[in-house]
C-alpha positions in Angstrom: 8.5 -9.8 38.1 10.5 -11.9 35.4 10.7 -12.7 31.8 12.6 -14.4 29.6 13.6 -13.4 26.5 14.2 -16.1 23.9 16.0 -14.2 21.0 18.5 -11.1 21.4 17.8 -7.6 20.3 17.0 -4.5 22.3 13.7 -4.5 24.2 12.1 -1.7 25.7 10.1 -2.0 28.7 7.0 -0.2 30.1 5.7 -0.1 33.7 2.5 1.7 34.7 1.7 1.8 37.5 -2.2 2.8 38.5 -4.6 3.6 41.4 -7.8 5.8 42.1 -5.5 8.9 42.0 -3.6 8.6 38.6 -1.1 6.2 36.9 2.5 7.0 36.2 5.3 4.9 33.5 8.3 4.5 33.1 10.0 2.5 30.4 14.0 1.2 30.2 16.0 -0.3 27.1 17.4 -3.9 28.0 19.8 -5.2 25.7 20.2 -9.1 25.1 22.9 -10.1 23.5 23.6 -13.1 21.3 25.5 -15.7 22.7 29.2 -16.6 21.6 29.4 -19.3 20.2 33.1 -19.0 18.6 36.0 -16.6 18.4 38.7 -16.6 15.9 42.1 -14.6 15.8 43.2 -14.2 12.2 46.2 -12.9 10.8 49.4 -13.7 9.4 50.6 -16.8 11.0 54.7 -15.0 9.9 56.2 -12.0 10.7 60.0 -10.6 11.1 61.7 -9.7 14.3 60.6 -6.0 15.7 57.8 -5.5 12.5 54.1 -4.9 14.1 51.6 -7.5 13.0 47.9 -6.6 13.2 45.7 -9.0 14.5 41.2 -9.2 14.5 39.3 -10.8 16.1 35.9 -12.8 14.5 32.9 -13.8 16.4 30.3 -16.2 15.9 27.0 -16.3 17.6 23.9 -18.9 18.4 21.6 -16.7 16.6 24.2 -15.0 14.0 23.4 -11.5 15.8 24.7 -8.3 17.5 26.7 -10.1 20.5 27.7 -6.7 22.5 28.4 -5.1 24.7 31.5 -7.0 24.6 34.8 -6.9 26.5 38.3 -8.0 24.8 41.0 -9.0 26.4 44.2 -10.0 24.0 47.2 -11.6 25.6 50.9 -12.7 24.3 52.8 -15.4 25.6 56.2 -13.8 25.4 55.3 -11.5 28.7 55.1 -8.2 26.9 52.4 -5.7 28.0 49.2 -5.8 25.9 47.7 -2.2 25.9 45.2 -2.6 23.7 42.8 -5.0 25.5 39.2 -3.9 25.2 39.8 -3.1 22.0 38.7 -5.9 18.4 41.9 -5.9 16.6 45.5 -5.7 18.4 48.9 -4.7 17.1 52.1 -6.1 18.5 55.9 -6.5 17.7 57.4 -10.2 18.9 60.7 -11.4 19.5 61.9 -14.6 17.8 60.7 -17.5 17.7 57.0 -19.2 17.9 53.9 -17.1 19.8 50.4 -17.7 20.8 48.2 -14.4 20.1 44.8 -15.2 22.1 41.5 -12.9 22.7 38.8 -13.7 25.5 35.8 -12.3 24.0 32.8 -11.8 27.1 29.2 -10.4 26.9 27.1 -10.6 30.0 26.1 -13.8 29.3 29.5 -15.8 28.6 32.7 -15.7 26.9 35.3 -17.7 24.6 38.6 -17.4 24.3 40.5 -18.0 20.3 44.0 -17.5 20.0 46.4 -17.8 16.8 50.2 -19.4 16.2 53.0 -17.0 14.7 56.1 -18.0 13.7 58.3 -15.1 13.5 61.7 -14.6 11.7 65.2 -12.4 11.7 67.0 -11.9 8.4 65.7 -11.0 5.4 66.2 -12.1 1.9 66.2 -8.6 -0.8 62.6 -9.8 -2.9 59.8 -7.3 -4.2 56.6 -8.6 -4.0 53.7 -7.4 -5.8 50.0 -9.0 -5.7 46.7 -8.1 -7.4 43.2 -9.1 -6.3 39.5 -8.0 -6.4 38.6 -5.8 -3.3 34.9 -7.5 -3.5 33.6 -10.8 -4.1 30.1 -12.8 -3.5 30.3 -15.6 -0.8 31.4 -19.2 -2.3 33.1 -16.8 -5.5 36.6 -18.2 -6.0 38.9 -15.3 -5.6 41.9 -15.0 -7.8 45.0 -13.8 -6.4 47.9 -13.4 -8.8 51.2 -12.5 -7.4 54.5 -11.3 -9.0 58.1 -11.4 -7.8 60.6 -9.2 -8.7 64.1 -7.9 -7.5 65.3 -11.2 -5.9 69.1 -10.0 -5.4 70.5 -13.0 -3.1 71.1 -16.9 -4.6 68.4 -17.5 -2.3 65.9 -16.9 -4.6 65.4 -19.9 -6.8 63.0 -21.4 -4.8 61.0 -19.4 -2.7 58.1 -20.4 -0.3 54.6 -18.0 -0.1 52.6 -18.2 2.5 48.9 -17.0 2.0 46.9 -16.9 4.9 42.7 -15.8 4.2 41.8 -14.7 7.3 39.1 -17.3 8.1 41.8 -19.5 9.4 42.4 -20.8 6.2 45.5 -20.9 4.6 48.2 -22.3 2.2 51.9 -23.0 1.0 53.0 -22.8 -2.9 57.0 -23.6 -4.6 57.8 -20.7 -7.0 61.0 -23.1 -8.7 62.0 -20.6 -9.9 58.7 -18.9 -11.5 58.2 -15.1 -11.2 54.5 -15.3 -11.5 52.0 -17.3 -9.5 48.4 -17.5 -9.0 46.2 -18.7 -6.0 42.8 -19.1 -5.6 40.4 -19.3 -2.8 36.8 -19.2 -2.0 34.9 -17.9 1.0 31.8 -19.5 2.5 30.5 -16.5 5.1 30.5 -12.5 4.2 32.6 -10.4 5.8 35.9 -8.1 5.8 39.0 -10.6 5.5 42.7 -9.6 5.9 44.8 -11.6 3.2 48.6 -11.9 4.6 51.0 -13.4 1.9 54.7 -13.9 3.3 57.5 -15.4 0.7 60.3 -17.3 2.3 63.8 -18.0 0.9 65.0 -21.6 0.8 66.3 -21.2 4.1 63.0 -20.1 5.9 64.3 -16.6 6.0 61.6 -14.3 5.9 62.1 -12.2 2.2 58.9 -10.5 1.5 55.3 -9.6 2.5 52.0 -8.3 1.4 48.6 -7.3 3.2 45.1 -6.5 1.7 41.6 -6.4 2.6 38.7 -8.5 0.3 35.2 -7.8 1.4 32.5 -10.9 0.6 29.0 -9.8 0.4 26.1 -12.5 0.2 24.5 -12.3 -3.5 21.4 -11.2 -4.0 18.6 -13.5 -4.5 15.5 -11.1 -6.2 13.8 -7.7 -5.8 10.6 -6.8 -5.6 8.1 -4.4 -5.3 6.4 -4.3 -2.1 4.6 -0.7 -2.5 2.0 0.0 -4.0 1.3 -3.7 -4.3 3.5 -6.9 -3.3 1.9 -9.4 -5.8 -1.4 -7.8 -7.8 -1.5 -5.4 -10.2 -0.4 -1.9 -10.1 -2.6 1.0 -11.3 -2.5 4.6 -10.4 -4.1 8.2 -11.2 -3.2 10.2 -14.1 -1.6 13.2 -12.7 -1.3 12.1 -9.0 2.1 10.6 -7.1 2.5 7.4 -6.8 5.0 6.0 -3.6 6.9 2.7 -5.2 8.6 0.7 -2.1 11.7 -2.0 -2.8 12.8 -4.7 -1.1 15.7 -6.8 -1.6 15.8 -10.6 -0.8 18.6 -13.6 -0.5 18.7 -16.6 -1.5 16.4 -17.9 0.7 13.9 -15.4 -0.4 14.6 -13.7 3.4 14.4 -9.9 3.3 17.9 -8.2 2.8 19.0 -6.3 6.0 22.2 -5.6 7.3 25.8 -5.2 6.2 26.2 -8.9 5.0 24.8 -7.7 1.6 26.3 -4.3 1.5 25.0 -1.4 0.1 22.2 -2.4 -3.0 22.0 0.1 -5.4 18.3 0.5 -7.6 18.3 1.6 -11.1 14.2 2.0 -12.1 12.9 2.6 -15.3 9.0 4.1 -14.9 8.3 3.6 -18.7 7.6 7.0 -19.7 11.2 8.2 -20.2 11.6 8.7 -16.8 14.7 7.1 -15.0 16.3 7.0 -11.6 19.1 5.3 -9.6 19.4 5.6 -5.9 20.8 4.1 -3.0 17.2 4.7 -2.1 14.2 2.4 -1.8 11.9 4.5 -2.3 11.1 5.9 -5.8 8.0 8.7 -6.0 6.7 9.4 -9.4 3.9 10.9 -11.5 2.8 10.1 -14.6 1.1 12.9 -16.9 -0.7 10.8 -19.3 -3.4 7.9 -19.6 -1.6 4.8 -20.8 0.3 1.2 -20.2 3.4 1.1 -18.4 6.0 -0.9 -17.2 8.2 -0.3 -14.6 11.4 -1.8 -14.6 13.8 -2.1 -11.5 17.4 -3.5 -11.0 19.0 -3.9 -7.5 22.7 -4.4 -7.4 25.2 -4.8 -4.7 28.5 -4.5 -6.2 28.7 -8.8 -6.5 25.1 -9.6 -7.9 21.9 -7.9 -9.6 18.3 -9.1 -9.4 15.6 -7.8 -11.7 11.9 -7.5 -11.6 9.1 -5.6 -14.3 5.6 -4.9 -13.2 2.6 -3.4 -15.8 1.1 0.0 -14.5 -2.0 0.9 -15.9 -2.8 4.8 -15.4 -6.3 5.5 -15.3 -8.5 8.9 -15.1 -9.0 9.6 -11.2 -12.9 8.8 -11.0 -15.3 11.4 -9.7 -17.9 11.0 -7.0 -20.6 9.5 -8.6 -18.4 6.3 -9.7 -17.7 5.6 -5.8 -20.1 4.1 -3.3 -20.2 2.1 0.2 -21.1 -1.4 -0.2 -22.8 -3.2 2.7 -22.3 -6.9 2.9 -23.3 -7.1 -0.8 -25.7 -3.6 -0.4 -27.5 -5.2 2.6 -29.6 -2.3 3.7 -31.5 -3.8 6.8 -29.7 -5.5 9.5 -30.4 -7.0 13.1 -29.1 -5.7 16.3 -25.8 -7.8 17.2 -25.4 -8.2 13.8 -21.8 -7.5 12.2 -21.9 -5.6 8.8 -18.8 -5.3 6.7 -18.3 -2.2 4.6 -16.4 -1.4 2.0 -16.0 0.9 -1.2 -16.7 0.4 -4.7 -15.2 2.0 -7.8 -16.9 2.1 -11.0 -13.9 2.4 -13.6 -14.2 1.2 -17.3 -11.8 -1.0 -18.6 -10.5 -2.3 -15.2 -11.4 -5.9 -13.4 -11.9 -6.6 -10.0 -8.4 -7.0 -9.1 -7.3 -3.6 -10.7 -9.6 -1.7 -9.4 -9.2 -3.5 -6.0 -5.2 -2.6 -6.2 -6.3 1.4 -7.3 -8.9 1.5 -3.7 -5.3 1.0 -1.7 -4.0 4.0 -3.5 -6.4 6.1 -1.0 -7.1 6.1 2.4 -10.2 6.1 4.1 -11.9 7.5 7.6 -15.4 6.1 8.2 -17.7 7.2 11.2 -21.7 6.2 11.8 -24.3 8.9 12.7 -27.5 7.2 14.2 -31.0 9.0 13.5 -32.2 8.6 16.3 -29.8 10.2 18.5 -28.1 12.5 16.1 -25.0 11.4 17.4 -21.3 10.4 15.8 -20.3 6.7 16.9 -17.5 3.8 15.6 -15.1 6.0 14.4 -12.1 4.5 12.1 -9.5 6.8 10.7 -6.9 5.9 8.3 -7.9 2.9 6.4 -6.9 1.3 3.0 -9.4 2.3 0.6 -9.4 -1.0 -0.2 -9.6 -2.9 3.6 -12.7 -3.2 4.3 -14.4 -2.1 7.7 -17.0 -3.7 10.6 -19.2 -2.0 12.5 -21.7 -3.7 15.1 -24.6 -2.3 15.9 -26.7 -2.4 19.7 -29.4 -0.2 18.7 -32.4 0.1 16.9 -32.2 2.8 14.9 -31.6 5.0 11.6 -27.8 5.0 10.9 -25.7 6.7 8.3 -22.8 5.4 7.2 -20.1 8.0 6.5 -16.6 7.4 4.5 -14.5 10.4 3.6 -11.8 9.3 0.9 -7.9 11.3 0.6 -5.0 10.7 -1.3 -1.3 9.6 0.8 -3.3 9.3 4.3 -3.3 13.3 4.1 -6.6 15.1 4.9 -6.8 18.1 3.5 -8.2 20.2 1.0 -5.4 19.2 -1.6 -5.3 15.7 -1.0 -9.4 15.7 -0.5 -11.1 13.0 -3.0 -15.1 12.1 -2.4 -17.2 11.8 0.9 -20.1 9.7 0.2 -22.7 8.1 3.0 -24.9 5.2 3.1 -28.3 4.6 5.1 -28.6 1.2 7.1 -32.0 0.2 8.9 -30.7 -1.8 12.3 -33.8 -3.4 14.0 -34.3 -5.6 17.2 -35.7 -9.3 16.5 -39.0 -10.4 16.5 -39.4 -12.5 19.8 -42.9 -13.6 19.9 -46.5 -11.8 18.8 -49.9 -12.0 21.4 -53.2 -12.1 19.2 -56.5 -11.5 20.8 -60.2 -11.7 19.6 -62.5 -10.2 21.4 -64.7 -12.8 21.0 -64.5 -16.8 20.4 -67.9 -16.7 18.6 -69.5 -14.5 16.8 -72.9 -13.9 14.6 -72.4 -13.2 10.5 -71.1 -10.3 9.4 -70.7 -8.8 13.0 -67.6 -6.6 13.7 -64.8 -9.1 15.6 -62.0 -7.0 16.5 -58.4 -8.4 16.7 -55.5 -7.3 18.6 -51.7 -8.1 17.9 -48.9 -7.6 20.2 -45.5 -7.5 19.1 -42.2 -8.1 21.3 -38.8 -8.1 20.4 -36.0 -10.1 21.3 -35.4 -7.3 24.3 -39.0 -8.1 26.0 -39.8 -4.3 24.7 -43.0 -4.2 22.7 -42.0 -3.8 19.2 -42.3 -0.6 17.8 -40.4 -0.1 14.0 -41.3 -1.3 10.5 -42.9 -4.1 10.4 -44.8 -6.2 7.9 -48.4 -7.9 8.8 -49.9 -11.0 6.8 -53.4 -11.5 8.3 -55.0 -15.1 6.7 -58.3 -16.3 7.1 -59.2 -20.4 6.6 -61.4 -20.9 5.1 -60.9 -17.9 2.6 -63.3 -15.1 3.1 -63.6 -12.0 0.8 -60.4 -9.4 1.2 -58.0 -12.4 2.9 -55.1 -12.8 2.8 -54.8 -9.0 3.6 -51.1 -7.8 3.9 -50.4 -4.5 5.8 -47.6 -2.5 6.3 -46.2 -0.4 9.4 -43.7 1.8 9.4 -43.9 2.6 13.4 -46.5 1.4 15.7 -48.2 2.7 19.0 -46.5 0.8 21.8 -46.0 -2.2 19.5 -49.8 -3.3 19.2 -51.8 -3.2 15.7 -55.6 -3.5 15.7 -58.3 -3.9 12.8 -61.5 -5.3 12.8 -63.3 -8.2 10.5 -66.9 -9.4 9.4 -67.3 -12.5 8.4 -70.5 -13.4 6.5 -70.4 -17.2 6.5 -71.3 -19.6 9.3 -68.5 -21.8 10.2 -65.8 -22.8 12.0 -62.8 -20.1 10.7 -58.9 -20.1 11.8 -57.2 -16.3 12.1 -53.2 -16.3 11.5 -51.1 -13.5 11.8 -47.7 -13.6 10.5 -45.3 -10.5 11.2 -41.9 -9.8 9.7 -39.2 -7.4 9.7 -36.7 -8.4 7.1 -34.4 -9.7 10.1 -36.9 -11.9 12.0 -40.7 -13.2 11.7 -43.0 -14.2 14.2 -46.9 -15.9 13.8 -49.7 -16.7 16.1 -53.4 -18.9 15.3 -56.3 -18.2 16.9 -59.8 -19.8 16.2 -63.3 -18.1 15.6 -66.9 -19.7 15.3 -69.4 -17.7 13.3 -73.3 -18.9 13.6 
């Protein structure tokens, strides 16, 4: 067996196998990475004789995912053992002169190779060097990077040369002439962790001075907003009872925030009742005591950006059974055999519209199950439902049925989280197919007894044998015709009655029959002399 995967992530995998006997499974993680696209080795392009430089490697996928399991393998060109292969970043000591640094990163499913140019230097030049920076930025932010020399001792001084290298393989040369204090700027277009390397050369290209730090670029936030207990409608709750607020953070590009691009967001909420929290969390629980309008106010901030979003809460008086019942395909009560019915709850609450109220059903959860008369049996079971969803059920069978919906708070059943039970009846009945009327005679003297039978058959070639409704019409109009009856349950699906008619003439007998899902009628003819 094979498959092809077309994005990378981890996968699991299930086998069952089966036969008369049993089955057995067994399932396995398969990892597919993303593949590498591009590698980069950053670091400072200058260094001094016998001083370590740190190098990293960066990595750039198809997909802009996880690439491992990788393997690393750094090499030098000045024939020195590299014992850190296998291993993202590398530290090394060169001899003079100019050096390749280069990384072969590999995954199962290909590899690249980057490397990086240093130039490094003997001598030394007596310069302090001090630089100040933010640690954390937003991506396309232009970092400021001011730097100060002091304690040049040697005429070299006048006019030194820094080097700034960004760590995105970006970098830059400035002229002090003779200034003390300089500034740089530079702005980065993907997040990350970037080393910043600033060298200062004399006039003579001896190496005088250098400084290292870190700046971390998070992608900004674009906007928050609150996904639990409603994305979009309105949000009402129960005086008195919890309710479970979700957050979600977005970029941009309105895409849901996840990973370490965006860094840690932070949520300050206000509940409107006095009540405030802020969490790393994004997931706020909270009661409210009282019967009013709220709003609830949240703030998500990752260190370079903070979105905002308020929402009205209306609190409402939890309602008591008699304000909730089971609608049926707008309170159908009779229904055909094959035919689907849809039901849901409804809430009686003053003061709310449909919306509202809708938005308060998804506060509970629901588990519905169907008793049928007939049987005395439980069928269609559904557990755990959204008060508000509503719920299908198909019925094969003739029969009595009781709808049954038991309501909790939280998707807990239990005595403490137990709201209302309620239960509706439904009629299900077959189709009429076809009815069979029969006179017992075609002619017939005045006011002598002609008795009619009626056959009735259902869609199943059964003879029909549940509530029905019989129009019996007489042209032309005798006395007591029309005549309508009605039967709750026949014998064997036939109906009988007898008629005098106390005219001569030529008289027409229809029968019309209907069940509130299906009618059916049959003519038959009648001389009277």
């Amino acid at each position: 067996m094979f498959h092809n995967y077309t994005m990378p992530g981890d996968y699991q995998v299930v086998v069952t196998a089966a036969n008369a006997e049993g089955r057995a499974t067994i399932t396995a993680t398969v990892n597919i990475p993303d593949r590498i696209t591009r590698v980069s080795v950053v670091g400072p392009t200058q260094g001094l004789v016998g001083v370590p430089i740190v190098f990293k490697v960066s990595v750039t996928t198809e997909n802009g995912m996880d690439y491992q399991p990788a393997v690393y393998s750094w090499s030098v060109d000045d024939d020195t053992t590299v014992s850190a292969s296998g291993e993202q970043s590398f530290s090394h000591a060169f001899t003079n002169g100019t050096h390749e640094v280069a990384c072969i990163v590999s995954n199962p499913i290909g590899g690249i190779r980057g490397s990086i140019t240093v130039r490094i230097h003997t001598g030394s030049v007596g310069v302090d060097l001090v630089a100040s920076l933010k640690k954390l930025i937003a991506t396309n932010e232009v970092l400021v990077i001011s730097v100060q020399i002091t304690n040049v001792t040697t005429g070299d001084g006048s006019d030194l040369r820094l080097h700034f290298s960004f760590g995105d393989n970006e970098g830059t040369d400035i002229h002090t002439k003779g200034k003390k204090q300089l500034t740089e700027q530079h702005a980065y277009t993907h997040p990350g962790t970037y080393d910043i390397h600033i060298t200062v050369y004399s006039s003579a290209n001896s190496l005088a001075a250098s400084y290292s730090a870190s700046v971390t670029v998070l992608s900004p936030l674009g906007k928050v907003n609150i996904i639990k207990p409603s994305p979009d409608g309105p949000i009402v709750g129960f005086k008195g009872t919890t309710i479970v607020f979700e957050l979600r953070s977005y970029d941009k590009n309105e895409r849901p925030v996840e990973g370490t691009t965006f860094g840690s967001v932070f949520y300050s909420v206000n509940f409107g009742d006095n009540t405030m929290k802020n969490e790393s969390s994004s997931v706020f629980e909270h009661t409210y005591e009282e019967i009013d309008d709220y709003t609830f106010s949240v703030t998500a901030n990752n260190g370079v950006s903070q979105v905002s979003v308020d929402r009205p809460i209306k609190i409402v008086q939890e309602p008591g059974n008699n304000d909730v019942k089971i609608q049926v395909n707008n309170d159908k009560d009779v229904a055909a055999v094959g035919e689907e019915l849809q039901f849901s709850i409804s809430v009686n609450i003053k003061g709310l519209d449909d919306e509202q109220k809708s938005s308060l059903l998804n506060l509970w959860t629901a588990q519905w199950w169907v008793t049928s008369h007939l049987t005395s049996t439980s069928t269609h079971n559904i557990t755990n439902v959204k008060g508000g969803h509503p719920v299908a059920f198909t019925f094969n069978n003739p029969d009595s049925y009781e709808i049954h919906v038991e309501i909790s708070r939280q998707g807990v059943f239990n005595e403490k989280n137990h709201l209302f039970s309620t239960q509706k009846t439904v009629e299900i009945r077959a189709r009429l197919d076809h009815l069979d009327l029969q006179l017992d005679k075609q002619v017939a003297l005045v006011n002598e007894d002609v008795h009619a039978t009626i056959s009735l058959f259902s869609t199943r070639s059964i003879p029909y044998d549940h509530f029905v409704k019989v129009k019996q019409i007489v042209t032309p109009t005798i006395t007591g015709y029309p005549s309508d009856h009605t039967y709750p349950a026949l014998t064997g699906g036939v109906i009988t009655w007898s008629l005098k008619i106390e005219k001569k003439d030529n008289f027409k007998l229809q029968v019309q029959a209907d069940n509130d899902v299906s009618s059916v009628s049959e003519t038959s003819s009648i001389e009277v002399v």
